[in-house]
Backbone as numpy.savetxt, mean C-alpha at the origin, in Angstrom:
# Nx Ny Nz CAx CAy CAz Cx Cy Cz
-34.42 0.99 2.28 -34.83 -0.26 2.92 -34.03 -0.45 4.20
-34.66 -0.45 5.18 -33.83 -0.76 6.63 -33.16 -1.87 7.05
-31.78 -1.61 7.01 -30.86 -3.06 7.55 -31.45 -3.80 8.79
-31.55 -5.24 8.62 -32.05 -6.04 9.80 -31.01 -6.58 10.53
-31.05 -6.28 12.02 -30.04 -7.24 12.58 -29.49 -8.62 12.09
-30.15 -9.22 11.46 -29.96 -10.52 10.77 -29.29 -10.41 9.54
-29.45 -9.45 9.04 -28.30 -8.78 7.53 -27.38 -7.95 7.91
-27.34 -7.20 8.86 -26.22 -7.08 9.68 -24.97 -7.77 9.78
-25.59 -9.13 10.64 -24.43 -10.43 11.26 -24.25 -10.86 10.08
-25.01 -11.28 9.09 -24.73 -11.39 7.64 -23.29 -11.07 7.42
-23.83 -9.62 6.60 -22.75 -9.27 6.37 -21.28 -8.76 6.68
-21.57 -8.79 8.35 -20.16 -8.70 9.25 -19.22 -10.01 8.90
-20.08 -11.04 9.16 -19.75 -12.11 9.12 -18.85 -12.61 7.75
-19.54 -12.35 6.51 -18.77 -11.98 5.19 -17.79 -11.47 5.28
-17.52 -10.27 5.35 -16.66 -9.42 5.80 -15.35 -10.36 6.61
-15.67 -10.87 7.84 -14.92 -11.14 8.37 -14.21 -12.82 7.67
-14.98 -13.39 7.19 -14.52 -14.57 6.46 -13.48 -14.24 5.25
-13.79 -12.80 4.73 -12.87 -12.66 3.36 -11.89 -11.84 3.80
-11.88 -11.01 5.09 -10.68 -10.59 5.62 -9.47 -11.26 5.59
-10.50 -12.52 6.75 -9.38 -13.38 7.42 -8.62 -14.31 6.45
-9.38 -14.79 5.29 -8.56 -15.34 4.29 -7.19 -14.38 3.64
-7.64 -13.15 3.69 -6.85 -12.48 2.77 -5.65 -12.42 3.71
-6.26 -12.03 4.64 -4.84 -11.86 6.07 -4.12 -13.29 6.20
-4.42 -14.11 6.40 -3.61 -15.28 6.56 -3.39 -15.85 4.65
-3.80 -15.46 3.86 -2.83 -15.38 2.43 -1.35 -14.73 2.47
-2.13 -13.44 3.10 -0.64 -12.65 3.39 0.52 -12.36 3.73
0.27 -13.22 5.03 0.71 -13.77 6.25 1.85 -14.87 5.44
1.15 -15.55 4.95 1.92 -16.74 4.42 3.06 -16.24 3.16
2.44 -15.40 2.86 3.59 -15.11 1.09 4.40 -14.22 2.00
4.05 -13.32 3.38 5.04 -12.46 3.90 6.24 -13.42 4.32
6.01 -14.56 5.08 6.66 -15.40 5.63 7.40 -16.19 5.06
7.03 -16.53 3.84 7.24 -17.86 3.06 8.31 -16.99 1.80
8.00 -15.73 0.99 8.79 -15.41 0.04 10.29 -15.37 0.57
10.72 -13.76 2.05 11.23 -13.97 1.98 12.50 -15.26 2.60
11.71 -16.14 2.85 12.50 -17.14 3.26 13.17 -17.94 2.30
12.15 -17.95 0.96 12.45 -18.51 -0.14 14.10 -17.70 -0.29
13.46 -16.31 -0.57 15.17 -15.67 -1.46 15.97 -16.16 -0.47
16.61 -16.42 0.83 17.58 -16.15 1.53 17.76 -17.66 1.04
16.99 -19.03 1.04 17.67 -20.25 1.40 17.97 -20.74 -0.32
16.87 -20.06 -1.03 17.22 -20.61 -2.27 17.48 -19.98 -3.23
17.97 -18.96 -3.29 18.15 -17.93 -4.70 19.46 -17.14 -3.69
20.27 -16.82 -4.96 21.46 -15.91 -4.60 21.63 -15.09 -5.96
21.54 -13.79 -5.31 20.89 -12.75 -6.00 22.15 -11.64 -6.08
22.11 -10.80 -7.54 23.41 -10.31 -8.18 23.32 -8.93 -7.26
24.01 -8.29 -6.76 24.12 -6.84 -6.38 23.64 -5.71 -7.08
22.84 -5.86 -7.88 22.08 -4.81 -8.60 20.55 -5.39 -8.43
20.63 -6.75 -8.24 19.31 -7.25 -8.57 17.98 -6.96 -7.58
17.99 -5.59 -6.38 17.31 -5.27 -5.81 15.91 -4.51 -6.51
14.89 -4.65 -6.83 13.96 -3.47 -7.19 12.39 -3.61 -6.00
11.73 -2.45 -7.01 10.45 -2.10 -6.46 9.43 -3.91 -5.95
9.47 -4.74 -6.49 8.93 -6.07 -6.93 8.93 -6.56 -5.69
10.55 -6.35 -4.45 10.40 -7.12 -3.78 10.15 -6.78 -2.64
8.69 -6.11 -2.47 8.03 -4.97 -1.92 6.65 -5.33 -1.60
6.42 -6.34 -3.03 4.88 -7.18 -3.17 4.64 -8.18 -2.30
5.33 -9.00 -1.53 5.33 -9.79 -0.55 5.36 -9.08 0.70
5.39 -8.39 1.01 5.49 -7.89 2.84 4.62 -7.00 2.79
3.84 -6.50 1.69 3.26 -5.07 1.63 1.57 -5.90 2.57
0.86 -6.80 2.00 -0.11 -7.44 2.12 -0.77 -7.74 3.62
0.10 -7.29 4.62 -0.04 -7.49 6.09 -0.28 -6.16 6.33
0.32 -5.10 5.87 -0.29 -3.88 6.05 -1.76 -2.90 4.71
-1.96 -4.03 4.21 -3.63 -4.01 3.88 -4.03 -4.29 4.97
-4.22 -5.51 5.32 -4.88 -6.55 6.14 -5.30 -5.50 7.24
-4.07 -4.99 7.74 -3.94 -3.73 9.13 -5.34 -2.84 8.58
-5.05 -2.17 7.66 -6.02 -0.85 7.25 -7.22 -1.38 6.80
-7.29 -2.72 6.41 -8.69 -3.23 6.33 -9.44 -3.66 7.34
-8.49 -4.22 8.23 -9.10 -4.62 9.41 -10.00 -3.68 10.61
-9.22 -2.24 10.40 -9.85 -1.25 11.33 -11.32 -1.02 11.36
-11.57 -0.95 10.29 -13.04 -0.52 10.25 -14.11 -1.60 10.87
-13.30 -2.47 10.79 -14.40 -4.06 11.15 -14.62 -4.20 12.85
-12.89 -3.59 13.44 -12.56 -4.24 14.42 -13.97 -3.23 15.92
-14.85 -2.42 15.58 -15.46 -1.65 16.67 -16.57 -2.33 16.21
-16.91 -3.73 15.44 -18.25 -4.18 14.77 -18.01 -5.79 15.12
-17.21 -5.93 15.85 -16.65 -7.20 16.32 -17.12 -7.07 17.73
-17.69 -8.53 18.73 -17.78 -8.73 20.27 -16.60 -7.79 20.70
-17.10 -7.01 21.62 -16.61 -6.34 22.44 -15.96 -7.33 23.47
-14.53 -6.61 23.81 -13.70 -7.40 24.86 -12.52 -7.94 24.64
-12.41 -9.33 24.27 -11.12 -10.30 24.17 -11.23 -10.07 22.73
-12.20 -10.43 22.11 -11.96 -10.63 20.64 -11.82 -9.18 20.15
-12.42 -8.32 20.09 -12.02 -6.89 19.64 -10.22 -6.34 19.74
-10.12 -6.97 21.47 -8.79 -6.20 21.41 -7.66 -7.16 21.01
-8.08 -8.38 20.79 -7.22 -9.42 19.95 -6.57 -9.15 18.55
-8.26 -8.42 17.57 -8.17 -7.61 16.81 -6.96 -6.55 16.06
-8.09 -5.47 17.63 -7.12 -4.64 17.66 -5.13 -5.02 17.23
-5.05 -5.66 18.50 -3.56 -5.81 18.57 -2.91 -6.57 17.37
-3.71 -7.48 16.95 -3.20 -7.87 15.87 -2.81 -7.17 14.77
-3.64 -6.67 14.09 -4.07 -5.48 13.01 -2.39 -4.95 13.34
-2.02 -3.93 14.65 -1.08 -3.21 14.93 -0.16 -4.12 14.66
-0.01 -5.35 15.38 1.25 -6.16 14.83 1.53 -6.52 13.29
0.82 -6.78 12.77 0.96 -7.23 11.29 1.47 -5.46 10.16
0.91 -4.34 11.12 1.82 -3.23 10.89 2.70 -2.98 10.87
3.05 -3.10 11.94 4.50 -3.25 12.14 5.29 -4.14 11.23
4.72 -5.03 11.16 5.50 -6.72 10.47 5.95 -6.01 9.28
4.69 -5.77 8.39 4.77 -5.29 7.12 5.76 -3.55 7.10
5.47 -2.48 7.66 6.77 -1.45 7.57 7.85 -1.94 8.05
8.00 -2.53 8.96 10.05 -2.86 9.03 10.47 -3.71 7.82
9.72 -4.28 7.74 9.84 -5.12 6.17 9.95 -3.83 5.01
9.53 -3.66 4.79 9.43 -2.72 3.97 10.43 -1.53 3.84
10.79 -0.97 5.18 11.71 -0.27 5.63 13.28 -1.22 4.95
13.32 -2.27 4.85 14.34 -2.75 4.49 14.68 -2.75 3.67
13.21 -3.34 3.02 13.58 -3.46 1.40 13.77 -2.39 0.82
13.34 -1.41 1.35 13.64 0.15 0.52 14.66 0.28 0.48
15.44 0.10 1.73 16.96 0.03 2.15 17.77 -0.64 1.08
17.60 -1.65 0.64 18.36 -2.48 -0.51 17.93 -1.16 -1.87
16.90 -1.34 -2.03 16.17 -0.73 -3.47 17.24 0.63 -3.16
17.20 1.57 -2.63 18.30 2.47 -2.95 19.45 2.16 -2.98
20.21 1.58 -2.28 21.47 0.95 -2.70 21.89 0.43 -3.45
20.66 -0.09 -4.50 20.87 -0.68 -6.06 21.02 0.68 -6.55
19.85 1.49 -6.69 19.74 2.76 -7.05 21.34 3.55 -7.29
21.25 4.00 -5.96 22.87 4.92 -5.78 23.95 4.01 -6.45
24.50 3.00 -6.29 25.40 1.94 -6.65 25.57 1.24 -7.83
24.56 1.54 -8.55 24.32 0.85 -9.62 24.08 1.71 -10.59
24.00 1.44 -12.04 23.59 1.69 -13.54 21.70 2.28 -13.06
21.00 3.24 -13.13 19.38 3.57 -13.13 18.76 2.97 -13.29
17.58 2.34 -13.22 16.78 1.53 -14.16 15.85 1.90 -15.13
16.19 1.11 -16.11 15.41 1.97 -17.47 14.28 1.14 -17.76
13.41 1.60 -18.63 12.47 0.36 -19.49 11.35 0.01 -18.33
10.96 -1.14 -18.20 9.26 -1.17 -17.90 10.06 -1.82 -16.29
11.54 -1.81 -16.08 11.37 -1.89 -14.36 11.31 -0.77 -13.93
10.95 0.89 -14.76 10.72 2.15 -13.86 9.87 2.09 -13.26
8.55 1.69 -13.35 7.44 1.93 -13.03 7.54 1.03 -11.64
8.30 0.00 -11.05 8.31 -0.78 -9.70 8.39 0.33 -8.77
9.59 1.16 -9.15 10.05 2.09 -7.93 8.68 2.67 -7.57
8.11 2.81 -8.01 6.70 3.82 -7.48 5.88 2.54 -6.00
6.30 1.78 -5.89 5.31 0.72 -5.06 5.83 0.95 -4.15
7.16 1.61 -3.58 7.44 2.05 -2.40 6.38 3.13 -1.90
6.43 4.34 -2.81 5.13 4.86 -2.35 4.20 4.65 -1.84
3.47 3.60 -2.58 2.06 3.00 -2.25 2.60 2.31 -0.78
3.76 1.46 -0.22 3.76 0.52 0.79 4.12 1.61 2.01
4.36 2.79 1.72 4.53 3.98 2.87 3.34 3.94 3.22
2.66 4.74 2.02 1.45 5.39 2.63 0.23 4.39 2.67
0.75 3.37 2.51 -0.14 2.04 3.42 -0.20 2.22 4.59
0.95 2.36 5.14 1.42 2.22 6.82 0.62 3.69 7.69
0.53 5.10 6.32 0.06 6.26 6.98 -1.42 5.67 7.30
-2.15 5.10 6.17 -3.65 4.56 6.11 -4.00 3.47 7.46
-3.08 2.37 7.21 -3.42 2.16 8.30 -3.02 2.49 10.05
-2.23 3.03 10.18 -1.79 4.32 11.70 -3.79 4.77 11.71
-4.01 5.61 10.36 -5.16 6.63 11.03 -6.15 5.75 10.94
-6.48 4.43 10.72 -7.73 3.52 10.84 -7.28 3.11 12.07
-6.26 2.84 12.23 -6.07 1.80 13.96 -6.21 3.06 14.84
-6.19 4.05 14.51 -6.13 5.09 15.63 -7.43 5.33 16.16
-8.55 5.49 15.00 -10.05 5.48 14.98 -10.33 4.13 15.62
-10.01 2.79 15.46 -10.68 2.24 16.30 -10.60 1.52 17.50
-9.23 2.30 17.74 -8.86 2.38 18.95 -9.51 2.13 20.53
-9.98 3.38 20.73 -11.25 4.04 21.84 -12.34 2.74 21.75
-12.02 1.90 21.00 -13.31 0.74 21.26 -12.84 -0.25 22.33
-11.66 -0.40 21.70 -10.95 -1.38 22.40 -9.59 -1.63 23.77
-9.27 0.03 23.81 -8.36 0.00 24.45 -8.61 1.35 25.38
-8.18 1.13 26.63 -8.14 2.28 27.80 -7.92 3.42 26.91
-8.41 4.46 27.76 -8.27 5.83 27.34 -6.98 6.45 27.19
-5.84 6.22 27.82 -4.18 6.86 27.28 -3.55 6.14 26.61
-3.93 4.60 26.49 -3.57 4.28 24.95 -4.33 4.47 23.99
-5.51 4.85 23.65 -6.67 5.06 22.88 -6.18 6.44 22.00
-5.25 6.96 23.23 -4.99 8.58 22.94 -3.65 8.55 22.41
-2.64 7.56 22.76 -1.57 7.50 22.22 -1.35 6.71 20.66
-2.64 6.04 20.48 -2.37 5.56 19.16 -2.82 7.11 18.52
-3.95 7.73 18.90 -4.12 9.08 17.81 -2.49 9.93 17.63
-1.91 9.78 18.82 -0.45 10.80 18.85 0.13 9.81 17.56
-0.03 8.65 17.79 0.81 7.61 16.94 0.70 7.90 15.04
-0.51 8.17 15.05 -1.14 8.33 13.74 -0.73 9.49 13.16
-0.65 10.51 14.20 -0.32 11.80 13.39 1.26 11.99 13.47
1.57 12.44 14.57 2.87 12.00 14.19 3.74 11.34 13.65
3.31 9.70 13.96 3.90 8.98 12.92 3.74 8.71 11.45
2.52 9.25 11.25 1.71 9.00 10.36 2.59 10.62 9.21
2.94 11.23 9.36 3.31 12.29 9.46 4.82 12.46 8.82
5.71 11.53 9.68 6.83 11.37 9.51 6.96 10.22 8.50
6.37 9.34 8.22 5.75 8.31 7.22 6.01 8.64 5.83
4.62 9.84 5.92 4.30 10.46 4.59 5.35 11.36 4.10
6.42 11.82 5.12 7.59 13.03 4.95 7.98 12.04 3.46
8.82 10.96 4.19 9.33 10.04 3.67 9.10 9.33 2.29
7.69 9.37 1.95 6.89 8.70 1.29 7.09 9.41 -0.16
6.63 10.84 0.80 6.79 12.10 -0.37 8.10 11.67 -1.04
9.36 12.20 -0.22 10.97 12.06 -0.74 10.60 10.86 -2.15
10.22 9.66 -1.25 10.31 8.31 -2.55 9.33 9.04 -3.82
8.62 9.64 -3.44 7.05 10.32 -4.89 7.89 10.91 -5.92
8.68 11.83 -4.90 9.67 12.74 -5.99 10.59 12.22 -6.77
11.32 10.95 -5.98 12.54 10.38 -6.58 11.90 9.32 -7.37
11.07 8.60 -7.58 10.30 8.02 -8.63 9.24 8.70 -9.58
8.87 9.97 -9.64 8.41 10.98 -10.77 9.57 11.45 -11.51
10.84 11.70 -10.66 11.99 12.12 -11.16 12.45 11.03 -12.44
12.50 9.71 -11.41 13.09 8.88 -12.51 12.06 8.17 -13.97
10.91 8.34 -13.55 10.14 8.47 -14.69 9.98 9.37 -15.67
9.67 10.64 -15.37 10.39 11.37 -16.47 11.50 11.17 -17.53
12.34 11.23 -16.78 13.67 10.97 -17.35 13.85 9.61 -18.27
13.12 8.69 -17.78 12.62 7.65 -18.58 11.77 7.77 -20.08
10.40 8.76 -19.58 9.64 9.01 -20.78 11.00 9.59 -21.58
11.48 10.51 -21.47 11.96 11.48 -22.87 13.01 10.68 -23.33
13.39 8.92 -22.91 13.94 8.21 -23.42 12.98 7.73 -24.52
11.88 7.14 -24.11 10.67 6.37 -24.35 10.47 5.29 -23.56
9.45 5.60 -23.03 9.01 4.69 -21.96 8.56 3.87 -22.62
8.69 2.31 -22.49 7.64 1.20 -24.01 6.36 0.92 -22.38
5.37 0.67 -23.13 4.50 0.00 -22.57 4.64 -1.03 -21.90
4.44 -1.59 -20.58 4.45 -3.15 -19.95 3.32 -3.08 -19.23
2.91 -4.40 -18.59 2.09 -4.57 -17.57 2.66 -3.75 -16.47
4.19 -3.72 -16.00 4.52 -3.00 -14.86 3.75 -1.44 -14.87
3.19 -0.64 -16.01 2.47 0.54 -15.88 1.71 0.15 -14.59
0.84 -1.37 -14.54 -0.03 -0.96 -13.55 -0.05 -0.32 -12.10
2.34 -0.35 -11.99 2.56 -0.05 -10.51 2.76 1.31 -10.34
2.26 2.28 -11.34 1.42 3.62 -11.34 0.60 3.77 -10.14
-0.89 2.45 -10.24 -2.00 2.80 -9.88 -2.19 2.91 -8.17
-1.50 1.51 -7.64 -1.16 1.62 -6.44 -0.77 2.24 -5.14
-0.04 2.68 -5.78 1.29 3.65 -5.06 -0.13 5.29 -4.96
-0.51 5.53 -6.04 -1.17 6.85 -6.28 -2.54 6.57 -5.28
-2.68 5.62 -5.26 -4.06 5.05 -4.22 -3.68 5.41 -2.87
-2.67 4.91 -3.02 -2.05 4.31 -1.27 -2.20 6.25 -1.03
-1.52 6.81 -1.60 -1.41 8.42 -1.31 -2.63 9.34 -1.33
-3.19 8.66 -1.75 -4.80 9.64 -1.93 -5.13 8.90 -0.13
-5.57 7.51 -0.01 -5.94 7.38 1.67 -5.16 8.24 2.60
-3.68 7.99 2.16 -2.73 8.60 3.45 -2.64 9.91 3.72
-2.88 10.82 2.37 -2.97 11.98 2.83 -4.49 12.73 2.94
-5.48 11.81 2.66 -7.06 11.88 3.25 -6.87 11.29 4.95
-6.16 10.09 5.38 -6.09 9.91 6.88 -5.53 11.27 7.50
-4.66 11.47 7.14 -4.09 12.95 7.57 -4.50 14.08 7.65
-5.74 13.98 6.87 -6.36 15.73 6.49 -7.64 15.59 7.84
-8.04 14.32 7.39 -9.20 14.32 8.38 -8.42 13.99 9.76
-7.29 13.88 10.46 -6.89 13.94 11.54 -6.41 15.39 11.73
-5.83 15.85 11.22 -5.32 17.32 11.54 -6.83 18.71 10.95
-6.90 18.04 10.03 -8.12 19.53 9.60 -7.21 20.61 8.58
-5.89 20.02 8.28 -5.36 20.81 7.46 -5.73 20.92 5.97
-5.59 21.99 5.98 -6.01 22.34 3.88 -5.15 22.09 3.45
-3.94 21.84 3.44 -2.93 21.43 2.37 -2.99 19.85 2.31
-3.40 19.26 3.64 -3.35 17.82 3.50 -4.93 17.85 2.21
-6.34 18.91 2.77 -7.31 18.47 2.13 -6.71 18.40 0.46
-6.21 19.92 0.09 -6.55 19.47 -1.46 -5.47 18.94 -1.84
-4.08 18.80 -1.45 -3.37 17.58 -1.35 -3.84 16.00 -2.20
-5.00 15.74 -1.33 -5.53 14.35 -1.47 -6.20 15.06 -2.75
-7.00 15.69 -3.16 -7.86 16.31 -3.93 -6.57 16.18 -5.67
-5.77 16.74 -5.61 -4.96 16.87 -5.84 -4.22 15.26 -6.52
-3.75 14.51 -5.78 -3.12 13.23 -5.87 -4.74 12.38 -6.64
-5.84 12.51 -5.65 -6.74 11.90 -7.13 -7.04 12.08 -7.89
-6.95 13.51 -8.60 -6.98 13.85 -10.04 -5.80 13.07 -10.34
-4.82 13.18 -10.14 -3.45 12.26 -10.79 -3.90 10.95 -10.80
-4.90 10.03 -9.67 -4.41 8.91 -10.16 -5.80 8.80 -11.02
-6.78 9.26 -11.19 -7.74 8.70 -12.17 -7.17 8.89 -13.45
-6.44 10.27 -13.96 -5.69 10.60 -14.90 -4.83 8.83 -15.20
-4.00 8.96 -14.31 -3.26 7.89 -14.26 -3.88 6.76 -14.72
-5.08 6.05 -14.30 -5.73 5.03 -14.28 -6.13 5.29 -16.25
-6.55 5.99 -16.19 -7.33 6.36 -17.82 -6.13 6.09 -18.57
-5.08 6.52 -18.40 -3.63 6.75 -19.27 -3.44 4.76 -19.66
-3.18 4.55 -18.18 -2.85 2.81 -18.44 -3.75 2.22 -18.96
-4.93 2.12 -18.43 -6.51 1.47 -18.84 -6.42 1.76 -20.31
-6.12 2.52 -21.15 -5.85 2.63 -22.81 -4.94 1.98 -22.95
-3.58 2.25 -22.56 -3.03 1.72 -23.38 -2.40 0.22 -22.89
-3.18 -0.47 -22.01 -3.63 -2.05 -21.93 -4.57 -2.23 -22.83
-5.80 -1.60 -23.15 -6.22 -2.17 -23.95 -5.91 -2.16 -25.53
-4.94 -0.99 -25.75 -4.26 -0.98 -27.14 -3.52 -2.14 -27.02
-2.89 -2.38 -26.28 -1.86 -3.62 -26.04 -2.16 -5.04 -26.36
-3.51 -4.92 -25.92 -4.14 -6.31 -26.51 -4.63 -6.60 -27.43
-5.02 -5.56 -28.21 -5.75 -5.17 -29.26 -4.53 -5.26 -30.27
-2.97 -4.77 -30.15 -2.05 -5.23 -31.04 -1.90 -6.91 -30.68
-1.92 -7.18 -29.77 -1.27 -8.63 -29.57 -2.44 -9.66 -30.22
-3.56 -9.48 -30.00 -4.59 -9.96 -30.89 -4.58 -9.67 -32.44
-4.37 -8.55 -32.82 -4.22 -8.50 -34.44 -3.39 -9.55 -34.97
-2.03 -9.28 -34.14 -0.71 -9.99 -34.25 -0.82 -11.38 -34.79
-1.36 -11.78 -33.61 -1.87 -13.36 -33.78 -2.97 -13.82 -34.94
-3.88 -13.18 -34.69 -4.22 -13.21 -36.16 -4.07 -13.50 -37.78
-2.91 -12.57 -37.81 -1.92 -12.23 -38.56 -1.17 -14.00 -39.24
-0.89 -14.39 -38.31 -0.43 -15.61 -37.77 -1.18 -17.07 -38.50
């Protein structure tokens, strides 16, 4: 059935209404959390983890969601408004992030490991890296809409390279949070909701190293990604059971009751 210009603006228009909510949601918990910890909470020297990662991460969705929209937007002021925005709220969200990682290892190194259902946080660093790779190679693509030709060309340098040096990084955190999960299971890992920060992190890495494959043309980036989504559907199936065993005891339980 052939799209009509009129279902078109439709659905751009959609699109752009549930963006912009989500982006200025984001915006606000980026702004507003950590202001909260600094004026009103005083926090123990171990008490750094993966968690406080979930507030700043949400501006760099916004970034990688926004790309695809921004060459389907009026050409001109509003496109490259877009544009630039998208890039700023990138930024916002990795130096943020960059920090908090900064604390999260220094609990790490300095501190007692973390055992029990806060293992599974450390993995959301992952996912908030290779956010930043995902969105580099969407802002890079829609670039050329909105901006002269040697910046058009310097966000692609931006994407791969940086995008690149990102994922180096990203990897390091993959290893050092598979590491410490392991080491966790052959304790016994108990079940929590935190499993779900498995799913994320394994997402974020399937886009970032798919932005990467399709920018360079490399085969290790292709089955790479190929690779990381067998893990996370695996992944997804693993938790998706045993949430629903979980409820399925907590319901007997009560029952019981």
């Amino acid at each position: 059935m052939p799209v009509t210009g009129r279902s078109r603006c439709t659905t751009l228009c959609a699109d752009l209404v549930l963006w912009s909510a989500g982006t200025v949601l984001g915006l606000v918990t980026a702004c507003t959390v950590p202001y909260l910890m600094v004026t009103r909470h005083r926090f123990a020297p171990d008490a750094a983890f993966g968690g406080w990662l979930l507030p700043v991460v949400p501006p760099m969705v916004s970034a990688a969601a926004g790309a695809p929209l921004i060459p389907r937007v009026p050409a001109g002021q509003v496109r490259l408004a877009m544009l630039l925005g998208c890039h700023a709220m990138l930024g916002l969200g990795l130096i943020a992030v960059v920090l908090v990682l900064a604390m999260v290892y220094s609990r790490l190194v300095h501190h007692e490991a973390p055992g029990g259902a806060s293992v599974p946080t450390v993995w959301i660093g992952v996912g908030a890296l290779d956010q930043a790779v995902t969105a580099l190679g969407g802002l890079a693509t829609a670039a050329p809409s909105a901006l002269p030709a040697p910046y058009a060309r310097g966000c692609a340098v931006l994407a791969l390279l940086g995008g690149l040096g990102i994922w180096g990084f990203a990897l390091l955190w993959l290893v050092l949070a598979m590491a410490l999960t392991v080491r966790e299971i052959r304790k016994g890992l108990p079940f929590a909701p935190t499993w779900w920060s498995f799913i994320f992190p394994l997402g974020a890495c399937v886009t970032g190293t798919s932005a990467l494959a399709s920018r360079t043309g490399s085969q290790m980036f292709v089955w790479g990604a190929v690779v990381l989504y067998a893990l996370l559907v695996a992944a997804w199936a693993v938790v998706a059971w045993h949430s629903l065993r979980h409820v399925g005891a907590v319901r007997r339980e009560r029952a019981r009751r």
